[in-house]
C-alpha positions as CSV (number, residue, x, y, z in Angstrom):
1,X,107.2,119.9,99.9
2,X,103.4,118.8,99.9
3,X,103.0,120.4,96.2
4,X,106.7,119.3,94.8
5,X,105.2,115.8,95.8
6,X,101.9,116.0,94.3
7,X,103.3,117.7,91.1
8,X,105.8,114.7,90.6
9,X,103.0,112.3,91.3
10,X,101.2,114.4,88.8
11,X,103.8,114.5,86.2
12,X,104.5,110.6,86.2
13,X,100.9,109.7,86.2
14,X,100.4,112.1,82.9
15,X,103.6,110.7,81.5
16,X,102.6,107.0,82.1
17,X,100.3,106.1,79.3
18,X,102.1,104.7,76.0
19,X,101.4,106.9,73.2
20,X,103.8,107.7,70.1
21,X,106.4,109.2,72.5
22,X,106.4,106.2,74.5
23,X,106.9,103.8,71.3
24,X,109.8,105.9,70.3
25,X,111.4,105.9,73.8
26,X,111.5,101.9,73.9
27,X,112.5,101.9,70.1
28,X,115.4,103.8,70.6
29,X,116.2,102.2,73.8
30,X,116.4,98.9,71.7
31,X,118.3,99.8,68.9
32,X,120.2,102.9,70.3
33,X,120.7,102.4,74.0
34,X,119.3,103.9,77.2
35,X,120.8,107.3,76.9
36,X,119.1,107.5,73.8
37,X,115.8,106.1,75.0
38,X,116.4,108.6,78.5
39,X,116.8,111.7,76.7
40,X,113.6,111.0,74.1
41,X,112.0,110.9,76.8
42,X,113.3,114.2,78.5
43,X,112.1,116.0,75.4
44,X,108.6,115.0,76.4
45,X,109.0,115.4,80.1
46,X,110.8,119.3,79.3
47,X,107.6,120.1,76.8
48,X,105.2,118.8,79.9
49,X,107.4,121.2,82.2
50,X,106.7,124.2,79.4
51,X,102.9,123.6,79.4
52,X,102.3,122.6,83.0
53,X,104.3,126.1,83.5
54,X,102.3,127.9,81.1
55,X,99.0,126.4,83.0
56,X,100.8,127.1,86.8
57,X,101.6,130.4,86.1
58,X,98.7,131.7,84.9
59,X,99.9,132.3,81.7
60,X,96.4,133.1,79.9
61,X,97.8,135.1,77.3
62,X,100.7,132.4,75.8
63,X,98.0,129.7,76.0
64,X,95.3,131.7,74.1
65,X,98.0,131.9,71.2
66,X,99.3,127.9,71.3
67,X,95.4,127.0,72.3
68,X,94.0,128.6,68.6
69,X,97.0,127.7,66.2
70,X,95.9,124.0,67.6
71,X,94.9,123.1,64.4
72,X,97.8,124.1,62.2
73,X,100.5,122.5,65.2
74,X,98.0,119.1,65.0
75,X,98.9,118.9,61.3
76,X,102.2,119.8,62.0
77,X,102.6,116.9,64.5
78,X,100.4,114.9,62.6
79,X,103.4,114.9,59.4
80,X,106.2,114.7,61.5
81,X,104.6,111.2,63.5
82,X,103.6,110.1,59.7
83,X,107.5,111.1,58.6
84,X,109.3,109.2,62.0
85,X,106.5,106.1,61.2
86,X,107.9,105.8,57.7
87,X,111.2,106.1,58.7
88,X,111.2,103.9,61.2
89,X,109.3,101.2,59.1
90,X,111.9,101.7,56.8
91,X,114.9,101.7,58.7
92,X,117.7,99.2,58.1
93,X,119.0,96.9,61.1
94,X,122.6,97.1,60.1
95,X,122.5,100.6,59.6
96,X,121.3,101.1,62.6
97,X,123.6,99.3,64.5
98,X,126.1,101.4,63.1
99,X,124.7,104.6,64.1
100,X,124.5,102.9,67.5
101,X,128.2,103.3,67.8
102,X,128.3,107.2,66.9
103,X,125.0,108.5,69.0
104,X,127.1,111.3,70.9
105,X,126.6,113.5,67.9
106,X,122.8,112.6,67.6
107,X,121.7,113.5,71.2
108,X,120.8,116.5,70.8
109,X,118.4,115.7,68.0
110,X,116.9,112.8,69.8
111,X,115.9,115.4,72.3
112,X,115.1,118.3,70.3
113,X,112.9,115.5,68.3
114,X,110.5,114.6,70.8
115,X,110.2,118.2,72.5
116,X,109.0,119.4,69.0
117,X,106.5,116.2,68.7
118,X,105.2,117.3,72.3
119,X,104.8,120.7,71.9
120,X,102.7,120.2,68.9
121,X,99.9,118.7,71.4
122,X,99.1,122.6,72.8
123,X,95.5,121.1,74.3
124,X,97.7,119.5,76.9
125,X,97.7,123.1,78.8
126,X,94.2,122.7,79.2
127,X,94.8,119.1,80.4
128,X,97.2,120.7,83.4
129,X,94.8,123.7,83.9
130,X,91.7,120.8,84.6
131,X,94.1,118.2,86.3
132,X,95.8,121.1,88.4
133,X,92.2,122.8,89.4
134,X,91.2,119.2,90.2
135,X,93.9,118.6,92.8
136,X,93.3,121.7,94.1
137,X,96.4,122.9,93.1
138,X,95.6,126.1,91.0
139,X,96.7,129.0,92.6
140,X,97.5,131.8,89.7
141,X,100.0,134.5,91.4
142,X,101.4,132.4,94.0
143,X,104.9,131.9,92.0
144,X,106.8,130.0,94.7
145,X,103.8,127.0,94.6
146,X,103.6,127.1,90.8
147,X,107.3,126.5,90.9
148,X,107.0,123.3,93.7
149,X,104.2,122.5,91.3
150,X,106.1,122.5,87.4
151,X,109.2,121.0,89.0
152,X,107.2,118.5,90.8
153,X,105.4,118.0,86.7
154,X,109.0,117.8,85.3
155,X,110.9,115.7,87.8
156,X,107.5,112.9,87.4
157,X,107.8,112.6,84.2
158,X,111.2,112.4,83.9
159,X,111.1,109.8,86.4
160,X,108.9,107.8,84.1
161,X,111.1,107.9,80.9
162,X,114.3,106.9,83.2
163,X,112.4,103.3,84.3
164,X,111.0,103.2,80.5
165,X,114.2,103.5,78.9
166,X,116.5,101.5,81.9
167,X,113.3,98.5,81.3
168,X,113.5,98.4,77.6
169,X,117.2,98.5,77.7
170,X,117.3,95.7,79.9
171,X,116.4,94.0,76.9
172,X,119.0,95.3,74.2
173,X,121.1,92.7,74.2
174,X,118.4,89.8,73.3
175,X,117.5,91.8,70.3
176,X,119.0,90.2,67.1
177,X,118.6,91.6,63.4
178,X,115.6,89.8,62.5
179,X,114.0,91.0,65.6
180,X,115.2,94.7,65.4
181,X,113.4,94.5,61.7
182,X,110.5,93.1,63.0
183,X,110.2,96.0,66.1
184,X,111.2,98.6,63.5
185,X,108.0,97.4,61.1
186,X,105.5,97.4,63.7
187,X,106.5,100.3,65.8
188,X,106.8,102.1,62.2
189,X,103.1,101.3,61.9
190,X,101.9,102.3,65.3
191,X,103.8,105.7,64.7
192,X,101.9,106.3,61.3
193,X,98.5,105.4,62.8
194,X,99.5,107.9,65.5
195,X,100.3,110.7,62.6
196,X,97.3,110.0,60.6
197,X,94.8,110.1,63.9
198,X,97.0,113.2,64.7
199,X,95.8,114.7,61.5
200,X,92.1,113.5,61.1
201,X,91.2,114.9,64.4
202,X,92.7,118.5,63.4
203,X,89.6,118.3,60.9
């Protein structure tokens, strides 16, 4: 119980800081609801589950491989922030609203969306292998604490992205069309800075 707690505390602390996922989560809250802000972030908190897992486990091999095709997955993640930061600068109030109405068939790509944007980050398992070793949690070969540990991870930051997404929803209904254009030009803008730092540091 001592681990599963440290591991959640672990997993919300590493999920707290607002980065790109974190824009998109209160975006999408905003415009599309608090499912849809929930299960963005779920993607992230299910790709910090895979790597936390990978770094638990002592999965050396698996992390050797993600760990030196950094580089390419950097550029990789780098386009796809600069794709969502144009697309969201460009999106349409209106239009939006609409697809507001019709988000059951769009779930699953809201989730599949932001596990893909995580996973392109593999330096984050060396993040969990120095945070875990820091706690004094490593412990390669002892599978029932490295399963406390990675459900502790997921749970934490899942827990984060639920009071993220039930916050910014709160909020939903103050948010008028000139707003929602103004929040979808400036998150658009954060999102591209995000992408283009994403790419100039794979350099």
């Amino acid at each position: 119980m001592l681990i599963f707690l440290r591991g959640l505390m672990l997993g919300f602390l590493i999920a707290a800081p607002v980065g790109p996922i974190g824009i998109l989560c209160i975006r999408r809250s905003l415009t599309l609801g608090r499912i849809a802000g929930l299960l963005t972030g779920l993607g992230a908190a299910t790709a910090d589950g895979f790597y936390g897992g990978v770094a638990a486990f002592g999965l050396t091999f698996l992390s050797d491989v993600l760990v030196s095709q950094a580089f390419w997955l950097r550029v990789i993640g780098g386009l796809f922030l600069c794709y969502l930061g144009v697309k969201t600068f460009l999106a349409k109030p209106a239009e939006e609203k609409a697809i507001g109405l019709e988000m059951r068939g769009t779930y699953l790509s809201l989730y599949a969306s932001t596990v893909f944007l995580t996973m392109t980050n593999p330096m984050t398992i060396l993040m969990f292998v120095g945070v875990f070793a820091g706690a004094g949690l490593a412990a390669p070969g002892d599978y029932a604490t490295a399963t406390f540990l990675v459900t502790g991870v997921f749970l934490g930051s899942a827990l984060w992205w639920f009071l993220l997404s039930f916050g910014a929803s709160l909020f939903r209904t103050k948010v008028n069309a000139p707003n929602l254009r103004s929040l979808n030009k400036i998150s658009g803008l954060i999102l591209l800075v995000f992408g283009v730092i994403a790419l100039y540091s794979s350099g």
